[in-house]
C-alpha positions as CSV (number, residue, x, y, z in Angstrom):
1,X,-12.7,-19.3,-15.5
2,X,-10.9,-16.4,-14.1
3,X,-9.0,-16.3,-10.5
4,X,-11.8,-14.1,-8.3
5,X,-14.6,-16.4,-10.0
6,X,-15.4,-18.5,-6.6
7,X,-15.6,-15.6,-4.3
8,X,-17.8,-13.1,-6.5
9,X,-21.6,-13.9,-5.5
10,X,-23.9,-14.0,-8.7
11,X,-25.0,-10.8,-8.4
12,X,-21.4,-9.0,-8.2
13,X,-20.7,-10.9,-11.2
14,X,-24.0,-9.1,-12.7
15,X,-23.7,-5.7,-11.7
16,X,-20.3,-5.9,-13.1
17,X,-21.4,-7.1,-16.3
18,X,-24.5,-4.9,-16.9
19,X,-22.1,-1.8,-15.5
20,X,-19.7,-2.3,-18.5
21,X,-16.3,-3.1,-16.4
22,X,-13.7,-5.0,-17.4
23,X,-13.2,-4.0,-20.5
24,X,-9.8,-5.1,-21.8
25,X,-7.3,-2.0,-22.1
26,X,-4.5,-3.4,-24.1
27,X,-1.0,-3.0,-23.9
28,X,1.0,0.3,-25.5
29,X,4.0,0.4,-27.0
30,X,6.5,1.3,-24.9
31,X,6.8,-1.0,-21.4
32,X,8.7,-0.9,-18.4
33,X,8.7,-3.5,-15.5
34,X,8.2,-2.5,-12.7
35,X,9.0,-5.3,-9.7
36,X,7.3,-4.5,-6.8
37,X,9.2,-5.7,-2.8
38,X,10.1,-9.0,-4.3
39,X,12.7,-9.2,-1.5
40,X,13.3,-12.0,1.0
41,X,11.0,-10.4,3.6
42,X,7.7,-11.2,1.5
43,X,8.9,-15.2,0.3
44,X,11.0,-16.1,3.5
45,X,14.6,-17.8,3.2
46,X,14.8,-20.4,2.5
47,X,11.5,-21.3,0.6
48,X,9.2,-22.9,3.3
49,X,5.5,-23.5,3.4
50,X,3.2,-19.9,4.7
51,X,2.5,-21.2,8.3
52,X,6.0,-22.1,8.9
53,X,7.8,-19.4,6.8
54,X,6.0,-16.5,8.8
55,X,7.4,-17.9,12.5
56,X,10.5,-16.0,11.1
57,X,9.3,-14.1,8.2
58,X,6.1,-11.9,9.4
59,X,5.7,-10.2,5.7
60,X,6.3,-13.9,3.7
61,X,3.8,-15.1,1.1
62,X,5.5,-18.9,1.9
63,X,5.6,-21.0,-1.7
64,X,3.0,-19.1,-3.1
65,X,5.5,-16.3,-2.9
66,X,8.3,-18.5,-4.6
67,X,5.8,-19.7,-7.3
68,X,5.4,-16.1,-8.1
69,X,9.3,-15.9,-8.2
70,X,9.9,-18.3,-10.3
71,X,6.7,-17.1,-13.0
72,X,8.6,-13.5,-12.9
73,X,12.1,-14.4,-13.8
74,X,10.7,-15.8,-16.8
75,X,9.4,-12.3,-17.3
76,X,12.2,-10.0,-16.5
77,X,14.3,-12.6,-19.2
78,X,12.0,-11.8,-21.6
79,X,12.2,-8.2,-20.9
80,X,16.1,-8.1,-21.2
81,X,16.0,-9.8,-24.0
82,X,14.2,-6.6,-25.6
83,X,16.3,-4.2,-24.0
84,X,13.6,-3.1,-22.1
85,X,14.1,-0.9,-19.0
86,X,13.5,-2.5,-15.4
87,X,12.7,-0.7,-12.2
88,X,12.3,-2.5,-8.6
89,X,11.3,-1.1,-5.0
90,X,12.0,-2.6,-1.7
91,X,11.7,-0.8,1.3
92,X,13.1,-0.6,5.0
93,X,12.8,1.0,8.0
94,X,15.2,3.1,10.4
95,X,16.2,1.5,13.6
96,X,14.2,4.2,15.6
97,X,11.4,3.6,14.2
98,X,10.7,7.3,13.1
99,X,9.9,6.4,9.2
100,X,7.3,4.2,9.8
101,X,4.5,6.4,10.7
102,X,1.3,4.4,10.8
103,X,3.0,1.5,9.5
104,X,3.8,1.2,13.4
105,X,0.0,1.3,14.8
106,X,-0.6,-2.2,12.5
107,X,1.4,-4.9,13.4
108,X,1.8,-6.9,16.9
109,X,5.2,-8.0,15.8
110,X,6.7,-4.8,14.2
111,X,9.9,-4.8,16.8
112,X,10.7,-8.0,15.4
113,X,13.9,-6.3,13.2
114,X,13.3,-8.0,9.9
115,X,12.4,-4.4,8.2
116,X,14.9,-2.4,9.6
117,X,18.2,-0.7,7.3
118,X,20.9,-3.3,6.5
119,X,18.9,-6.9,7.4
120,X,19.2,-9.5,4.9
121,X,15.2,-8.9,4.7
122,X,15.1,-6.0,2.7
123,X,17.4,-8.1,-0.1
124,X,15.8,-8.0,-3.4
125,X,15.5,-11.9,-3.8
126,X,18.6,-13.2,-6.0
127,X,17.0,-15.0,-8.7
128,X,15.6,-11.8,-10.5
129,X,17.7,-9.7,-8.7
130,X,18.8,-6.1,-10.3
131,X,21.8,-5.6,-12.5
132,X,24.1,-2.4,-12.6
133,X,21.6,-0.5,-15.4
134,X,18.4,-1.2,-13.6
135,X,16.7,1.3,-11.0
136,X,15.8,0.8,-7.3
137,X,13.7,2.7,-5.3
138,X,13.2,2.5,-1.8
139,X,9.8,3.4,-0.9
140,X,7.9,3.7,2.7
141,X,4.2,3.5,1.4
142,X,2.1,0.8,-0.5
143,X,2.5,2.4,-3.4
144,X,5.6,2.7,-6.1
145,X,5.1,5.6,-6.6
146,X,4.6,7.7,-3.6
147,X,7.1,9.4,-2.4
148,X,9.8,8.2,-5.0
149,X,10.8,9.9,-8.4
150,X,9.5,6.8,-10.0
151,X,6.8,8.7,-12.9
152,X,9.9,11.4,-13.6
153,X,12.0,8.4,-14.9
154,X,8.7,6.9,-16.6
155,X,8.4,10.2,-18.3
156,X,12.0,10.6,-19.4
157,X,11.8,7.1,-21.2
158,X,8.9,7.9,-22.6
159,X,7.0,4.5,-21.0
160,X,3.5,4.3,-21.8
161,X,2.7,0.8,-20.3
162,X,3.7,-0.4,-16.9
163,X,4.0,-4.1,-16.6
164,X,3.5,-5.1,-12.9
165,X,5.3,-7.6,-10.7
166,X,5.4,-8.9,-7.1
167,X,3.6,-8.5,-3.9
168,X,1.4,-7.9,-2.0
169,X,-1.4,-8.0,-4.5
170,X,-4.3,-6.4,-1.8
171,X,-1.0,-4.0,-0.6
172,X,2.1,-2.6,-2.9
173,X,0.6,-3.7,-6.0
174,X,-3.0,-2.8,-5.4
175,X,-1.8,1.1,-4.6
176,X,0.8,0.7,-7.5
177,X,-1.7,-0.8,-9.8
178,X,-4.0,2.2,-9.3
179,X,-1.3,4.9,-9.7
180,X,-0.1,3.7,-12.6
181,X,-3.6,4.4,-13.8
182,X,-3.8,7.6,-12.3
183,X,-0.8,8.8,-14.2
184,X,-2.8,7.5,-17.6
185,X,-0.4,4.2,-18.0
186,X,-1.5,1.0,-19.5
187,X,-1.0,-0.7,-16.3
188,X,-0.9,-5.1,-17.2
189,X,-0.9,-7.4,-14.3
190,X,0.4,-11.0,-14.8
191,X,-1.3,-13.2,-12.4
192,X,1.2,-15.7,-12.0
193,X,3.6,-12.6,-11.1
194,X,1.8,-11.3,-8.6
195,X,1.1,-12.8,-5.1
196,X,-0.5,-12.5,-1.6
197,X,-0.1,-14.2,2.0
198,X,-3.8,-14.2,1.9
199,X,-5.5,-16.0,-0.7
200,X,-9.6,-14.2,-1.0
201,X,-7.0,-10.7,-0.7
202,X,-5.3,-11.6,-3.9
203,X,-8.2,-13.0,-5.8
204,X,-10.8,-9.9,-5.2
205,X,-7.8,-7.2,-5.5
206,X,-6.8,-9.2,-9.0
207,X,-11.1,-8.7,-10.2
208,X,-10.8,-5.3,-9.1
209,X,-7.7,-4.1,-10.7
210,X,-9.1,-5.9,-14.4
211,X,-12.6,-4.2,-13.5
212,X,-11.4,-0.8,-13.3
213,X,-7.4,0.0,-13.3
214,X,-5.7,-2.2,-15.9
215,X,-5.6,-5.5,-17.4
216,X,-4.8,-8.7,-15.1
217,X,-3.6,-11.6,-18.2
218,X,-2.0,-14.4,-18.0
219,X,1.6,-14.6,-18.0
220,X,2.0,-16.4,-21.3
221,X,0.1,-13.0,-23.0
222,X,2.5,-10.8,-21.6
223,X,5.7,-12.8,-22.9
224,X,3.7,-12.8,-26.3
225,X,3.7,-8.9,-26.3
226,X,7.1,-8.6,-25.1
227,X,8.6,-11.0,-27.7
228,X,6.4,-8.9,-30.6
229,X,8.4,-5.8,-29.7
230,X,11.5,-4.3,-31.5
231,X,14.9,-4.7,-29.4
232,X,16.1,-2.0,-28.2
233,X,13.0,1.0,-28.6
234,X,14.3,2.7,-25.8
235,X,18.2,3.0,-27.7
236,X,17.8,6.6,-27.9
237,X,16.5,7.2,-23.8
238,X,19.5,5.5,-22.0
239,X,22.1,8.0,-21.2
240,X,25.4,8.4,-23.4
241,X,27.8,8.2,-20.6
242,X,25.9,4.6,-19.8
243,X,28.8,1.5,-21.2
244,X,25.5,-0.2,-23.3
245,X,27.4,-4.0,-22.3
246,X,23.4,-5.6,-22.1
């Protein structure tokens, strides 16, 4: 039984069918993980239940959030192991408010601080947090790649599959999820490394992205894909000047 099961009525379920979505994509052969805002502002610090964590925390996914943590270090080990590149986002907001654009019409509590440059918030969260070799982008939008240099880097590595991570799944991940697609990726979503604060969001947005932008698999298939790669593909993409000490 698949996550969006219980909230698709009988006839969505249909339509889909007899339309021909869903059809399984695959994975290619060269990945890069891409971890979407998994900072402090969407899980809340310390890990606290979604109705408690959000009193402080306006953006936090509560425990569900940490779950999803917790699945996606097990994925961003298996990708170092491989050699395989990582790329993160997190965003943040000036302290006048001028970056946020419509971002500003949305939220009742958006003076509240927890977004803005330099606030603990905005932290990607420590247990899969970035090391020296790694990229980070700070974006303004929903999507990765809007507004960041994110595809030019894809391109120079030669990526052809973008493994997604994070949150929010109806938000970042949705508008990633459907880029990545746009720019002719193999675009794989593990649901336990993905998250939302609300819970129908995350379960329609998952059906959606497996009906029509990429392949939403368990996390266990992903590590199988991973550990079936060579070490090391990208050797020849990673700068010369780069000390190669991972």
């Amino acid at each position: 039984m698949a996550i969006w099961d219980d909230v698709l009525t009988e006839q969505d379920k249909k339509v889909y069918e007899v339309a021909g979505w869903s059809k399984p994509g695959g994975f290619g052969k060269r990945p890069a993980l891409l971890l979407v805002d998994i900072i402090y502002n969407f899980v809340g610090d310390p890990e606290e239940p979604i109705l408690d964590s959000i009193k402080k925390w306006r953006y936090s996914c509560g425990t569900t959030g940490w779950d999803g943590v917790r699945a996606t270090a097990k994925l961003v080990a298996a990708a170092r192991k491989k050699k395989i590149p990582l790329f993160y986002t997190t965003w943040e907001r000036r302290d006048d408010f001028l970056d946020m654009g419509r971002w500003n019409d949305k939220n009742y509590r958006v003076d509240d601080g927890i977004d803005a440059i330099g606030h603990h918030g905005n932290d990607i969260v420590a247990e899969i947090a970035p090391q020296d070799h790694d990229m980070v982008f700070v974006k303004k939008k929903p999507s990765a790649f809007f507004g960041t240099s994110l595809a030019s880097y894809f391109i120079d590595f030669g990526v052809d599959t973008v493994i997604l991570a994070g949150t929010t799944t109806s938000g970042c991940i949705r508008s990633t999820a459907i880029d990545s697609f746009s720019y002719n990726y193999y675009t794989i979503v593990p649901t336990e490394c993905v998250w939302d604060r609300g819970e129908v969001s995350h379960k329609i947005n998952l059906f959606d992205i497996n009906a029509k932008y990429g392949d939403v698999v368990a996390l266990e298939k992903t590590l199988a894909y991973l550990d079936g790669l060579e070490e090391d593909i990208f050797h020849d993409r990673w700068p010369r000047q780069m000390k190669r000490d991972f």
